[in-house]
N, C-alpha and C positions, 0 to 999 in steps of 0.2 A: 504493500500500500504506500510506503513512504519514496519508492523510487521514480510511479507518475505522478505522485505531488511535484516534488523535486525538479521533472521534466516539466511540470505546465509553470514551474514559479521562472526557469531558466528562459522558457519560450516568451513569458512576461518580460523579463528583466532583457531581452535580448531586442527588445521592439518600443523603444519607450516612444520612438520617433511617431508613433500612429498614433499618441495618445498629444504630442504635442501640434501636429497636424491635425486635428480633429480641433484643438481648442481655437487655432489659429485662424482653421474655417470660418467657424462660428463667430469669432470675431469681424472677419471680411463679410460675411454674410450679414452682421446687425448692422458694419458701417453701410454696405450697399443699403438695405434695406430702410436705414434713417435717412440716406442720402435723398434716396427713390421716392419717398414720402413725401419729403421738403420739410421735413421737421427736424434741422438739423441740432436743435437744442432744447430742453427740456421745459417744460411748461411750465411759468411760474404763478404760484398764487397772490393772494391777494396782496401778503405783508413785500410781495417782493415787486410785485408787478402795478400795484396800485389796482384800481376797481371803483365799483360804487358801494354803497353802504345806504341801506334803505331799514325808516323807523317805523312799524307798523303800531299803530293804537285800537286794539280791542275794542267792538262798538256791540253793545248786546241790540236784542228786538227791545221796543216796549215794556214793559212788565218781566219782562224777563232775566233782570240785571246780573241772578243767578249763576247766570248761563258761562260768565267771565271765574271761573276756577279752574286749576291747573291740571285738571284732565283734558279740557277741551282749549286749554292754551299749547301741552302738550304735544295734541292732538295733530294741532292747527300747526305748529313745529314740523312734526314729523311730515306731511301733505307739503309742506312750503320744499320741505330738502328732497321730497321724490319729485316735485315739479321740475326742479333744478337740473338736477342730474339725471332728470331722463330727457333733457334738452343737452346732454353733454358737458355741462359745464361744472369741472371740478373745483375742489378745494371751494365751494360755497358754505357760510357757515351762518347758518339759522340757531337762533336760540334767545330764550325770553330776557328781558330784561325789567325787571319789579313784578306787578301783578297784569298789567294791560300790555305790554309791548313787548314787539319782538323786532328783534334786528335783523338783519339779512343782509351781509357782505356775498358781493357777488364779482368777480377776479376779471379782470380785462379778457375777452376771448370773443373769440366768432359767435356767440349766442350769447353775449352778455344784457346785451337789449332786448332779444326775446325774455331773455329771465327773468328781466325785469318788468317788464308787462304783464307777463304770466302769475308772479309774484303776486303784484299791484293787483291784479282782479281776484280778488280773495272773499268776495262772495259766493253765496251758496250755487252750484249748478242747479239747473231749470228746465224741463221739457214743456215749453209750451205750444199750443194749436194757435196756427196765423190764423186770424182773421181777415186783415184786409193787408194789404203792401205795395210800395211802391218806389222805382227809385225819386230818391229827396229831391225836389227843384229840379227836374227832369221830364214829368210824368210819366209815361205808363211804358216805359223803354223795358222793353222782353228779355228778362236776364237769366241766363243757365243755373239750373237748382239741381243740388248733388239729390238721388235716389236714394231711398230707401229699403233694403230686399231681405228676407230673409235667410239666415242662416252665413255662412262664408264661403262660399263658393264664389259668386259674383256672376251674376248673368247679363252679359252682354245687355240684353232689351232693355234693362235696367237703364245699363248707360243708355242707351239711344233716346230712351225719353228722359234723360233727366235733362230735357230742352223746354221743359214747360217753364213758360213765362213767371217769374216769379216776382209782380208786379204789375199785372194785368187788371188791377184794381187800382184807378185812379180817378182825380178828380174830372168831371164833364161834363157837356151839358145833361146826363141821365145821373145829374147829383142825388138826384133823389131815390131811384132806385136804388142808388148805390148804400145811400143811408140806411135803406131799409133795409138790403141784404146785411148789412153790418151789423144793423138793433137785431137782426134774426138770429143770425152767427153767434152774437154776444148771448143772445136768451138760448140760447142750446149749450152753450158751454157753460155758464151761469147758475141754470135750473136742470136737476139729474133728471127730471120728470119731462120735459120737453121732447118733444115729441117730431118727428118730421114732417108731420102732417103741419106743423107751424110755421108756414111758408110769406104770413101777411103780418103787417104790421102792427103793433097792439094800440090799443088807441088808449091816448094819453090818459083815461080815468080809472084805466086797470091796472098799470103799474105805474104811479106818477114816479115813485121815487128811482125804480129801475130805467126810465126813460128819462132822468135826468143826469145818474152819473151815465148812460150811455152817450146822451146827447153832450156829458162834458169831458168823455174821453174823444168824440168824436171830432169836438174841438180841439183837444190838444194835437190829434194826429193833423187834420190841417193846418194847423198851426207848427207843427214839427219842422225844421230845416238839418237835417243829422251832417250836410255839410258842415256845418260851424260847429268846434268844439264843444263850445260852452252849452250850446243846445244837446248834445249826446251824453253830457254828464251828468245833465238834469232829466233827460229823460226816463220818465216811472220814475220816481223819486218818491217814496212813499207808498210806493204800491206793494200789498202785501202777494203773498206766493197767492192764496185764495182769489185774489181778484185780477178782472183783466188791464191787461196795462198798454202803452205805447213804448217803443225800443229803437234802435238802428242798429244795422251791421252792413257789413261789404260785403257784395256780390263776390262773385271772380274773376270782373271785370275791372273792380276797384273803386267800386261806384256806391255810395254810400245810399242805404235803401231805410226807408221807417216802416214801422211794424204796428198794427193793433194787434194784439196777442190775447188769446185766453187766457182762464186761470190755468196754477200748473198741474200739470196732470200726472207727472214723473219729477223724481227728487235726483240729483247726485249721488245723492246715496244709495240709490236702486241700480246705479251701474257697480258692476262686478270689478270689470275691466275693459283697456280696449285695448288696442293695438295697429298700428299702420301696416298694411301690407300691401306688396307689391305683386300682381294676381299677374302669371303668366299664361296661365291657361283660357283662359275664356277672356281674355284679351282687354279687362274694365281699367290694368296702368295700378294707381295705388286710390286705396279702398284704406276704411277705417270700419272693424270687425269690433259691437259689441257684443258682452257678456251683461246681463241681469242677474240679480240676487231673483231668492223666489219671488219674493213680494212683488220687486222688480216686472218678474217677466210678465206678470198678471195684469198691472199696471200699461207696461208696453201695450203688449196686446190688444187690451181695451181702446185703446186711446186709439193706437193705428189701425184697427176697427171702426173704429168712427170716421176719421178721416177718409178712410180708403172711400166712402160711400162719395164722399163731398168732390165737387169742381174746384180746380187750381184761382186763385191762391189757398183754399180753406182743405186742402188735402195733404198741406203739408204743418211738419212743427218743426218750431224754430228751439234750437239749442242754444241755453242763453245764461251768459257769465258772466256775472258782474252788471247786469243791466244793458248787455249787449248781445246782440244775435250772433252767435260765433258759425253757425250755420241753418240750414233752412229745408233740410231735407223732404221731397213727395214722396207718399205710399203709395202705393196700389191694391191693397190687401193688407189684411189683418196679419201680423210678425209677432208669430206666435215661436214656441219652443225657446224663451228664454237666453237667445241672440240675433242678431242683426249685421246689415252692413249698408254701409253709405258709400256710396261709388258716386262718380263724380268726375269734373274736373281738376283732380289734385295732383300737383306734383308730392314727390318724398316730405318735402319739407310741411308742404301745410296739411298733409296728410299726419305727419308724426305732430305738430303743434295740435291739430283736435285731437287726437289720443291722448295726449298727455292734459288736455283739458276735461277730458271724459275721467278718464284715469286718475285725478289730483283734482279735481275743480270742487268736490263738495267740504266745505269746510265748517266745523262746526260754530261757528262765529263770524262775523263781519268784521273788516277790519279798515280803518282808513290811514292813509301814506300821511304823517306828519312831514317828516324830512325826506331828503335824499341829497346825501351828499358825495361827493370825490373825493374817495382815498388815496392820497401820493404813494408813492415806493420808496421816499424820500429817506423815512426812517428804517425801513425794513432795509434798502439798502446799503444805509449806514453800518447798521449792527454785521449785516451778512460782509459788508469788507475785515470789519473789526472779528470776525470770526473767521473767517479767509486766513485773516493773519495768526491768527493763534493759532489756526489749525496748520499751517505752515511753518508756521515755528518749532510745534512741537512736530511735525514731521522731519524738518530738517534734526532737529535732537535725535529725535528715533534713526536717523541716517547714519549719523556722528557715529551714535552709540551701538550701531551695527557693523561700520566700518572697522570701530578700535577693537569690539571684541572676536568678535565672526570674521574680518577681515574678508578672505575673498569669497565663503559666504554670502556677504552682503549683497554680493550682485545677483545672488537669485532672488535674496527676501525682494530688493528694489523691483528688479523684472516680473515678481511677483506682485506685487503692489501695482506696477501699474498696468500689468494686464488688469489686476483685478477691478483699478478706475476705468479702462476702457472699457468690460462687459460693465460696469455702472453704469458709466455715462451713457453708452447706445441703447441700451435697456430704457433707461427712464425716459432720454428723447423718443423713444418709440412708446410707451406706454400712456404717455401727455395725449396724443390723438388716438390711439388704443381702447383703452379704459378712461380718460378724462383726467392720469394723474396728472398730478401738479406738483412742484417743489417750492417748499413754501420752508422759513426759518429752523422747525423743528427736524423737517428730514434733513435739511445740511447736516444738521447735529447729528442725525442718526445715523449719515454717509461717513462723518468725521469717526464718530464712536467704532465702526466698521475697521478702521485701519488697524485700530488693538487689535479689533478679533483676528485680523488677518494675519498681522504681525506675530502673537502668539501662536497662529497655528505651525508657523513655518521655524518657527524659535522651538516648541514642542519635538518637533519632527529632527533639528539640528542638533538638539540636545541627546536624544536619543543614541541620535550616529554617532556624535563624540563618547557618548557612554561607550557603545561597543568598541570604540577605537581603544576609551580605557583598556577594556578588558583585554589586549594584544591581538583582536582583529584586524585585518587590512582593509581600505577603503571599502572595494565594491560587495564583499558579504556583510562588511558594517552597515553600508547604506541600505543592504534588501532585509538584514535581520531585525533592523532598527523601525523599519513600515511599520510592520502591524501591530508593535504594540503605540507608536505613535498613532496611528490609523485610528485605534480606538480610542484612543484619548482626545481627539479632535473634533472626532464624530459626537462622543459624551457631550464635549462643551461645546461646539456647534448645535448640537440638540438644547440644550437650555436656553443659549439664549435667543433661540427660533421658537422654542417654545415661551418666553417671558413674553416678547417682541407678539407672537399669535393673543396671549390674554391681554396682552397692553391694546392692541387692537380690534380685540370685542368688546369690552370693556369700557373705553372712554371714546368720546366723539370730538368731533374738530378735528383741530392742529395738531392733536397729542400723535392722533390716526397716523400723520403724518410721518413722525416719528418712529413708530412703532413701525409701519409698510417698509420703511426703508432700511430699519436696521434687520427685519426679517430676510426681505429682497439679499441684503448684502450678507449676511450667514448665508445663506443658500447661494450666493456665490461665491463666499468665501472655502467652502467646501467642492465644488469645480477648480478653483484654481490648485487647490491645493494638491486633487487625484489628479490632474488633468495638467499640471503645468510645474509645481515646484518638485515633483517628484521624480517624473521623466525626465525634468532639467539636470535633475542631482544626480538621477543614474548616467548620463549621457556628460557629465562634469568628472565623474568619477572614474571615466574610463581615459583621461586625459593625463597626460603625466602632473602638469602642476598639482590638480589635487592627490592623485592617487601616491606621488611619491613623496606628498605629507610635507610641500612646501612651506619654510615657516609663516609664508603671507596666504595662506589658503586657508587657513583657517581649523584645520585637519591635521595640524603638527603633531605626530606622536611625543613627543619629546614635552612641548609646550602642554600637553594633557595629563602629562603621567602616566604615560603608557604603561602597562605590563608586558613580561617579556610574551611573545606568541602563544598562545594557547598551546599548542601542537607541541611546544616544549614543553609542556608544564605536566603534562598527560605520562602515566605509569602504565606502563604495558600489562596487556591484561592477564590474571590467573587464571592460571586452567581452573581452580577450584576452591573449593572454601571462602570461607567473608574475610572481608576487606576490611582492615583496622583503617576508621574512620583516619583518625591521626596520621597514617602514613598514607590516607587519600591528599 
């Protein structure tokens, strides 16, 4: 048994060059691949890169002032940071501050004004039934409205009519007809008991008080202009979910449209989930697929059941966040089985923006934007040079002091060291557009702490060797006898502190995260470099005269270690028989 050990450790030690070729790859492979990307440098967060910082203030309903305790601030936390990062943008840091507010730092990047909008509209989501629409100060211009279809497949006919005018109700001379289909519309959605046969106008002594907030919502929608801001932000202002209101949102033309809307028939919180998808089969482009809770699909159903009976504008419901139509989907059919899809004119992007509004929109609170201010990098890059510099100082010490004792040593621990910065640094540049990381003050730290662990590994593994060189070994069985019990030793403390580095990272949130990913990241590559690079360097060093003939500058001097005389000397030839007096072993 011991003689094909023996052969597979030699066929090892005889090949280190595959193992350094292999590491060398992968390094040419992450430069290309950050190259190829264009992300040639790592994503920095907020403390480094500057950003915005937005103050939210807690606003209960009415009577409800209750409602502001720290489960449903909590809540409203947790919804803000998945808004966030399921728009891409990392290192975002949500978190309360007193009893009503919450902050939200948000890092310069390609979606940092989406996030911020998305943020900002932190009212509850809303399914409500159009009533009337049109585009604003336009009239009655025939605008594309995404479908509604059952299930996630995506059926083409879907798209093909999702060409119905969605705006086709506007002001004319047939104003009056048009009022009245509107008081009609309004009293079906209104009253559950309403009937279809209620196709005439009720005369003013039957419902005075119903025919007056209709007649004063009916004002305000002619009266709406949703081009001008300040008209969009006060629009339904006061209107609870129960009643019908007036709204705007944009076409997909980019044309700002007003809404008389029903009461709401579906909450945010009856969606499950949703998600963007990109349907290659049946040819609909990108679609946004709901899931319902149960409640949910019940509700669904119902609601797109009714609609499907109705003519266009009243056969569609508007999706609506914050006071605004974020979409406007038609049914054709009742969408039942507790999901959906809206197909449409979407590309990727505002296809994954209404997901993640489906997905994140219902919040347990209302909340309104006090500030928003610009955070510099001013001081974050301050501190990050002053830590630059210590961390370089104490590296150049760690060099010194590798130089005077290891001597020529040193030049694997250094070539080890910065292989080990270069699978860092292309790692992280690739993982910023990746995953969304970001390097923010606390991972520098975690990057700098990293050079110990590395350092000690190869210090472990040098120490080893010199042991056996004590014992009257020669270099190249010192260096393969001295592996594995180093081997083990690296792996133990490479294990601890990937495992402190994993509970530092479940455990606490933010910046610390930060922290804690990078100095994991870096044990897990400290443990490559070390199979993969300091080891085949030392057996492939060791077949070299300078070190194997125990030069006094190589670091491996018998002489400067205390060598013992050869082993091979020391050894008593063996007895045929009988025990061996310990003492004269």
């Amino acid at each position: 048994m011991a003689a094909p050990k023996k052969g597979r450790n030699a066929s090892a030690q005889s090949k280190p060059g595959r193992s350094l070729a292999l590491i060398l790859i992968a390094i040419a492979a992450l430069t290309g691949g950050m190259f190829a990307s264009g992300h040639t440098t790592p994503r920095l967060g907020i403390d480094l890169a500057g950003g915005t910082s937005i103050t939210l203030r807690a606003v209960a309903e009415p009577g409800q002032e209750s409602a502001i305790n720290k489960t449903n601030m909590d809540t409203a936390v947790e919804i803000m940071e998945r808004r966030v990062n399921g728009l891409g943008v990392s290192e975002s840091e949500v978190q309360t501050q007193g009893d009503k507010n919450i902050i939200v730092n948000i890092p310069k990047g390609t979606n940092s004004k989406e996030a911020r909008a998305q943020v900002g509209t932190t009212a509850k989501l809303y399914f409500r039934p159009v009533v009337a629409t049109e585009v604003s100060g336009g009239g009655a211009t025939p605008t594309p409205s995404p479908s509604a279809s059952s299930g996630a497949s995506g059926d083409s006919a879907d798209k093909d009519k999702a060409t119905s005018p969605s705006g086709s109700t506007s002001p004319s001379a047939s104003s009056t007809t048009q009022g009245r289909a509107v008081t009609d519309a309004l009293k079906a959605d209104t009253t559950p008991s309403a009937s279809a046969s209620s196709t005439s106008s009720p005369s003013a002594s039957s419902t005075p008080s119903g025919d007056s907030s209709t007649s004063k919502l009916e004002a305000q929608y002619a009266a709406l202009d949703c081009s001008k801001k300040a008209a969009r932000a006060k629009a339904g202002d006061g209107a609870k979910p129960t009643d019908p209101t007036v709204a705007c949102g944009q076409n997909s033309q980019g044309q700002w449209q007003k809404y008389i809307l029903g009461p709401a028939e579906v909450d945010g919180t009856d969606v499950k989930s949703a998600q963007a998808v990109f349907q290659t089969t049946s040819g609909a482009g990108w679609t946004v697929n709901m899931k319902f809770t149960g409640e949910g699909s019940k509700k669904f159903a119902a609601t797109t059941g009714k609609l499907a009976k109705n003519q266009s504008p009243q056969n569609q419901f508007a999706i609506v966040l914050d006071g605004e139509v974020v979409s406007d989907p038609f049914v054709r059919e009742a969408l039942t089985g507790g999901s959906a899809e809206i197909s449409g004119n979407f590309n990727q992007d505002s296809a994954q923006s209404l997901a993640n509004m489906l997905s994140y929109g219902a919040l347990p609170l209302s909340f309104q934007e006090d500030s928003v201010t610009t955070v510099t990098a001013a001081l974050g890059g301050e501190q990050l040079k002053a830590g630059l510099i210590a961390g370089a100082i104490g590296l150049a010490l760690v060099v010194i002091y590798l130089l005077v004792y290891y001597r020529g040593l040193a030049l694997i621990a250094i070539l080890s060291l910065l292989i080990s910065a270069a699978l860092t640094y292309t790692i992280m540049a690739l993982l910023g557009p990746t995953i969304g990381f970001a390097l923010n003050l606390p991972a520098v730290c975690g990057a700098i702490v990293a050079i110990g662990i590395t350092a000690d590994s190869f210090i472990v593994y040098f120490e080893r060797v010199r042991d056996e060189i004590r014992e009257g070994r020669s270099l190249r069985p010192a260096v393969e006898r001295a592996w594995p019990r180093a081997r083990r030793t690296i792996l133990v403390s490479d294990f601890v502190s990937f495992l402190a580095a994993a509970v530092l990272f479940i455990v606490t949130v933010g910046k610390v995260q930060g922290f804690a990913f990078t100095l994991g990241l870096t044990t897990l590559l400290d443990v490559v470099v070390v199979f993969l690079f300091t080891k085949p360097l030392l057996t492939l060093l060791a077949r070299s005269k300078f070190f194997s003939s125990g030069h006094s500058w190589s670091g491996l001097d018998p002489k400067r270690l205390g060598a013992k005389p050869p082993l091979r000397r020391t050894r008593r030839p063996s007895h045929p028989a009988g025990p061996v007096d310990p003492k004269e072993a």
